[in-house]
C-alpha distance (Angstrom), angle and dihedral (degrees) to the residues before:
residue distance angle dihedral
X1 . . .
X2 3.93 . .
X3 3.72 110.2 .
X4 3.94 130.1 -172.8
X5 3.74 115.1 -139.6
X6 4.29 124.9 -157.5
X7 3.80 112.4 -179.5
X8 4.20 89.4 17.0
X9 3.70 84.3 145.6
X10 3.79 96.6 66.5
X11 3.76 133.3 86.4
X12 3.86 87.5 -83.1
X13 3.35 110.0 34.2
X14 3.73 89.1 49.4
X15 3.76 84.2 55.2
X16 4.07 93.5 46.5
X17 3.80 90.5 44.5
X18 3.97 93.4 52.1
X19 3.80 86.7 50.6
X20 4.09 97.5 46.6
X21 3.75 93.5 50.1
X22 3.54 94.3 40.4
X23 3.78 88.5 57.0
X24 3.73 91.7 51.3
X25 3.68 99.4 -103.9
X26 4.04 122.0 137.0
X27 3.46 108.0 -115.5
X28 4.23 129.6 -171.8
X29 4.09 117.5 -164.1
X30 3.37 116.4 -153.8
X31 3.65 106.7 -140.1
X32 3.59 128.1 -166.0
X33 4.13 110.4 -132.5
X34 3.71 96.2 2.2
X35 3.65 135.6 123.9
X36 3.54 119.7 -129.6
X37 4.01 120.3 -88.1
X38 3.78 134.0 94.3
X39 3.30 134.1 -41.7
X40 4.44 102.9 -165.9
X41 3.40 92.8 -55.7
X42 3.66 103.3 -25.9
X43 3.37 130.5 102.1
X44 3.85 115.4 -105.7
X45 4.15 109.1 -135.8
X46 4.20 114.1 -173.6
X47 3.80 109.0 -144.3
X48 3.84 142.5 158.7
X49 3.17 106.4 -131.0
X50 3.98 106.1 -129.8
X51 3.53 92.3 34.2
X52 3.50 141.0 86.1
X53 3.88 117.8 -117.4
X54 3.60 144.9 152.2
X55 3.77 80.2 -67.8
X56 3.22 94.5 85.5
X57 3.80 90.5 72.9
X58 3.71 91.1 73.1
X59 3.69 93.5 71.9
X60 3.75 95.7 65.1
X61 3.38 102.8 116.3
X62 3.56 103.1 -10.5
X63 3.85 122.1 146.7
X64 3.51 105.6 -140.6
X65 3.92 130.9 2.3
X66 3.68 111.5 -155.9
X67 3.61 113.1 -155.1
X68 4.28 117.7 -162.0
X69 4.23 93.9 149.2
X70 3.23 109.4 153.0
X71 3.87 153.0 131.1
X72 3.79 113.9 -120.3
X73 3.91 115.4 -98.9
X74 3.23 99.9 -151.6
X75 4.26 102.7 28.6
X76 3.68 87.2 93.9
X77 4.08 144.2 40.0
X78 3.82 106.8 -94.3
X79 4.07 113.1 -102.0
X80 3.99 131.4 152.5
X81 4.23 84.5 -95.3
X82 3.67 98.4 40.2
X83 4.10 84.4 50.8
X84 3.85 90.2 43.2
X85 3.75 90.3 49.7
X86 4.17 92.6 52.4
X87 3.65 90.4 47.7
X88 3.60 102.7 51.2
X89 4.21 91.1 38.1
X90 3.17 76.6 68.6
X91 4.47 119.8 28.2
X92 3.15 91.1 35.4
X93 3.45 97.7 39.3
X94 3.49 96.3 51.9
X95 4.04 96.4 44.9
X96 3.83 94.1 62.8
X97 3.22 92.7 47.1
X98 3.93 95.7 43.9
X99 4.10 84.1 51.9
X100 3.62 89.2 51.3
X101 3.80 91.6 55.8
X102 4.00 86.2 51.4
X103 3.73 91.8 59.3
X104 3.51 104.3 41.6
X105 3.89 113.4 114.7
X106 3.96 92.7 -140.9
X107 3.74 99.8 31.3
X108 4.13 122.4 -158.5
X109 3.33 121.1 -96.5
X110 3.85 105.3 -116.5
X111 4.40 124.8 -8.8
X112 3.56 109.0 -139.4
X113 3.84 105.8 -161.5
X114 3.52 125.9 -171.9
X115 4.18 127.5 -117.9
X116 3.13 129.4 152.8
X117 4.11 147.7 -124.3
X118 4.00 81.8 -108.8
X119 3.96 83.4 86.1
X120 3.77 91.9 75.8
X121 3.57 95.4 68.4
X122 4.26 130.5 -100.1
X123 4.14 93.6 -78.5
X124 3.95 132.3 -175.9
X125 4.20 88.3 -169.9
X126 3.67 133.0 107.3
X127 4.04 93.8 -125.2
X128 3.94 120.2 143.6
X129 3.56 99.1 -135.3
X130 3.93 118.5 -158.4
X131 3.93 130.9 -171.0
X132 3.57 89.0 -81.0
X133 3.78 96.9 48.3
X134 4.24 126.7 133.9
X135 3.64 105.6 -82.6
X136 3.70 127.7 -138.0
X137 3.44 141.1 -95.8
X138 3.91 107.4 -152.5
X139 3.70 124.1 104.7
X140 3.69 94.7 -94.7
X141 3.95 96.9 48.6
X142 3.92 86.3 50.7
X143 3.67 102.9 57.6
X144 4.14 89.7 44.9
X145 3.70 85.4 52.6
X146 3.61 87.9 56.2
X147 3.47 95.2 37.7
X148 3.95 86.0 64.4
X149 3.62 85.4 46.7
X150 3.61 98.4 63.2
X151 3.75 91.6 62.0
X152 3.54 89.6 78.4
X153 3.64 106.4 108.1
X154 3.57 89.8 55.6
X155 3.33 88.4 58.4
X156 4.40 104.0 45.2
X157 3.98 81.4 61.6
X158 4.02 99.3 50.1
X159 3.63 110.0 -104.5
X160 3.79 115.3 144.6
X161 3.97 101.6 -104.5
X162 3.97 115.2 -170.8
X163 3.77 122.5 158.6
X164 3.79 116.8 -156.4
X165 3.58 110.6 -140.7
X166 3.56 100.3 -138.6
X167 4.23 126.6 -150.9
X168 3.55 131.5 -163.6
X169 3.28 111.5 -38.9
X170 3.68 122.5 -134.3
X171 4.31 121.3 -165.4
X172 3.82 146.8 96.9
X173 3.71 119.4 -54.6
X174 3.71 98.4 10.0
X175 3.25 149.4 31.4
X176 4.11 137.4 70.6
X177 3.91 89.5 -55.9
X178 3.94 94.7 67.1
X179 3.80 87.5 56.3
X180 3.65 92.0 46.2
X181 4.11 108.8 32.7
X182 4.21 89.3 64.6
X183 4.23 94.7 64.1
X184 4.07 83.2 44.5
X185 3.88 97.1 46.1
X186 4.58 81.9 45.2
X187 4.19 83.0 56.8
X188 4.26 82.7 -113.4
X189 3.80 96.0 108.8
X190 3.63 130.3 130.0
X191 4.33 146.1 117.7
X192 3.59 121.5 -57.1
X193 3.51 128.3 -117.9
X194 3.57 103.6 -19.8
X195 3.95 107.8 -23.1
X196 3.96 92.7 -129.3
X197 3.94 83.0 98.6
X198 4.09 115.8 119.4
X199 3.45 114.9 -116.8
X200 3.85 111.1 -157.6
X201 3.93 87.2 -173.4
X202 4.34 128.1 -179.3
X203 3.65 140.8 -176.5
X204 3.94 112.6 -123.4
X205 3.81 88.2 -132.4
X206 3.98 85.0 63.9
X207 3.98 96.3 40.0
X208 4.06 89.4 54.8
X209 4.25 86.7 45.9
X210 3.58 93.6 53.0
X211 3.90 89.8 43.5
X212 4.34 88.4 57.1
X213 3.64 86.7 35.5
X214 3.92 97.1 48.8
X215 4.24 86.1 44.6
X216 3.89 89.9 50.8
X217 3.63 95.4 41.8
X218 3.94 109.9 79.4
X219 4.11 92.3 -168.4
X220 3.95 94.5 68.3
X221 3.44 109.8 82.9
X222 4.16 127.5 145.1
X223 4.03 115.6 16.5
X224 3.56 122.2 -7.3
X225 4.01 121.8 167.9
X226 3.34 122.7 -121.7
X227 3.67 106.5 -156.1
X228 3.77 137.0 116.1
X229 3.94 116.1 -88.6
X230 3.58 94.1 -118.5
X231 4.28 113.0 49.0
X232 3.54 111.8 -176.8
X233 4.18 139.3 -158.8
X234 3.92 114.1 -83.2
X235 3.47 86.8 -118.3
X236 3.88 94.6 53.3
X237 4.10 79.9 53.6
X238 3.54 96.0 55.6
X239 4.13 96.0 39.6
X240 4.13 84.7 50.1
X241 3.85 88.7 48.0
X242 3.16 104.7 53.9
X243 3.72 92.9 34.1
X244 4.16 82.8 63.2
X245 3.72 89.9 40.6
X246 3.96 100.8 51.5
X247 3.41 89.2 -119.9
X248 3.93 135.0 111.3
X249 3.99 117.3 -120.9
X250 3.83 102.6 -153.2
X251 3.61 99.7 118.5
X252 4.20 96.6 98.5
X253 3.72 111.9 -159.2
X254 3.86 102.1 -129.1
X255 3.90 117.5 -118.9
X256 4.04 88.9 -128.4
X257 4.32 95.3 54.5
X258 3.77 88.6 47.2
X259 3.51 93.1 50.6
X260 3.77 94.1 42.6
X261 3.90 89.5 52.1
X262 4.11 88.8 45.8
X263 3.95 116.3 26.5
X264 3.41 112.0 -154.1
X265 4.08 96.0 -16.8
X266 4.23 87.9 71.1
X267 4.23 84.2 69.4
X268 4.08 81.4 70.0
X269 3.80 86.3 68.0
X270 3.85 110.6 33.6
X271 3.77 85.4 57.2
X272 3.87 125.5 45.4
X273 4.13 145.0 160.5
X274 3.73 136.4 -93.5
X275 3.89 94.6 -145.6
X276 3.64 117.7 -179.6
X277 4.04 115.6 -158.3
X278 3.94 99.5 -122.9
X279 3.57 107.2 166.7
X280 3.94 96.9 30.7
X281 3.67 92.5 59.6
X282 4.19 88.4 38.8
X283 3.61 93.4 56.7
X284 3.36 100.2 45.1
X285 4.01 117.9 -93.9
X286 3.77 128.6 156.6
X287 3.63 117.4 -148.3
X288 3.60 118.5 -139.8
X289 3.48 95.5 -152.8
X290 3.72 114.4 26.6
X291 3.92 96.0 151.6
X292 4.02 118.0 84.6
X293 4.29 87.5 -145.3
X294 3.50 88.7 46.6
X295 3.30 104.2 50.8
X296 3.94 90.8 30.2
X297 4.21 83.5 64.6
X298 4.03 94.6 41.9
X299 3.53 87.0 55.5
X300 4.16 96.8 42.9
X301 3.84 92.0 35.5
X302 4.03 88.8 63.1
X303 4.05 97.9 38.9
X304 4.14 75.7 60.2
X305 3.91 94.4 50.7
């Protein structure tokens, strides 16, 4: 297969681009700022993102273009530009590239465009949420509801458009755990905010699965989440952390310090989702990892390697 890569630089595209080349498939990053050459065995693509290049040439004929631009959410303190700058890493982003797909002579076969589990709103309930659950109304849910949005031209022409509605992602070298593993391994560890917070949790070996699976699997189309079946309280994560760790997790981060270290953005992590994987689990996909301890050990047992 020839796949197209946006945001193949990041903790999951990294991830997805070690797996493609590994199983023998051609693979082209798109890279923001860089000139063109060869990233492992991938082929290193400069682009602008928002802009249309000589990029676009690389999605002649491709079979899947798997799109995971975007501007951290939580790498900076919240402000109106920080917020503008997630939102159009990723709208705007995504449109051009969406229109580029539209023109193409010899168009990919399906655009797999990232969202996220954001888009159901920063909750305190209990709800299961499916595919087809209410969606939020908070600044974050917005801008991944438009971020679907933006797909659309891709879509008016035909292409198979289906945007994986990614959790938190668990792995080596990214993710939440390397921000909260170092407090645990300094015997400070514990929930934040309350704990009561729903963790709709995944292991980045089962995000970049259900990304091949979703591009081999004609019947997925539109949102599917990509979460493990079985989210879990913040304080459940912390408890199982440490437990995996040898160390105790009874140091609570207070709601007020995180939101004095991160204005507005701390909100994102004193409230969370209980996201159910619908359409994965319809369609047919195995998860790897489908146990927090499990995958809370594969992940440790390699940062010790």
């Amino acid at each position: 297969m020839k796949w197209v890569v946006t945001g193949g630089t990041g903790f999951i595209g990294r991830a997805l681009t070690t797996e493609l080349i590994a199983r023998g498939d051609e693979v082209a990053v798109l890279s923001r700022g860089s000139a063109p050459g060869s990233a492992g065995k991938a082929r290193r693509v400069a682009w602008t993102p928002g802009r249309i290049g000589a990029w676009t040439q690389e999605l002649e004929g491709a079979d899947a273009v798997v799109n995971l631009a975007g501007a951290g959410v939580m790498d900076a303190r919240w402000s109106e530009a920080r917020l503008a700058e997630v939102r159009s890493s990723r709208v705007d982003t995504t449109r051009v590239l969406a229109e580029a797909i539209a023109t193409s002579k010899s168009r990919p076969g399906v655009l797999l465009s990232a969202s996220a589990v954001g888009i159901y709103g920063m909750r305190m309930d209990d709800e299961m949420v499916d595919e087809d659950g209410a969606q939020g109304t908070d600044v974050l849910a917005r801008i991944c509801q438009d971020w679907e949005k933006a797909a659309q031209p891709a879509r008016e022409v035909g292409v198979r458009v289906a945007h994986p509605r990614i959790g938190i992602v668990f792995g080596r070298g990214g993710g939440a755990l390397e921000r909260m593993i170092p407090p645990f391994r300094a015997f400070v560890g514990g929930p934040i905010g309350s704990g009561q917070q729903w963790m709709s949790w995944i292991h980045v070996q089962d995000v970049v699965a259900a990304l091949c699976f979703a591009a081999q699997t004609a019947s997925i189309t539109g949102p599917f989440n990509v979460v493990a079946p079985e989210p879990v309280r913040m304080q459940e994560l912390a408890r199982t952390l440490g437990a995996v760790l040898g160390r105790p997790s009874a140091m609570r981060v207070p709601a007020f310090a995180l939101r004095a270290l991160l204005g507005d953005g701390a909100e994102a992590i004193l409230t969370g989702q209980r996201v159910r994987p619908g359409r994965l689990l319809k369609a047919g996909f195995e998860f790897g990892h489908a146990r927090l301890r499990e995958a809370l050990e594969d992940v440790t047992s390699r940062k010790a390697a």
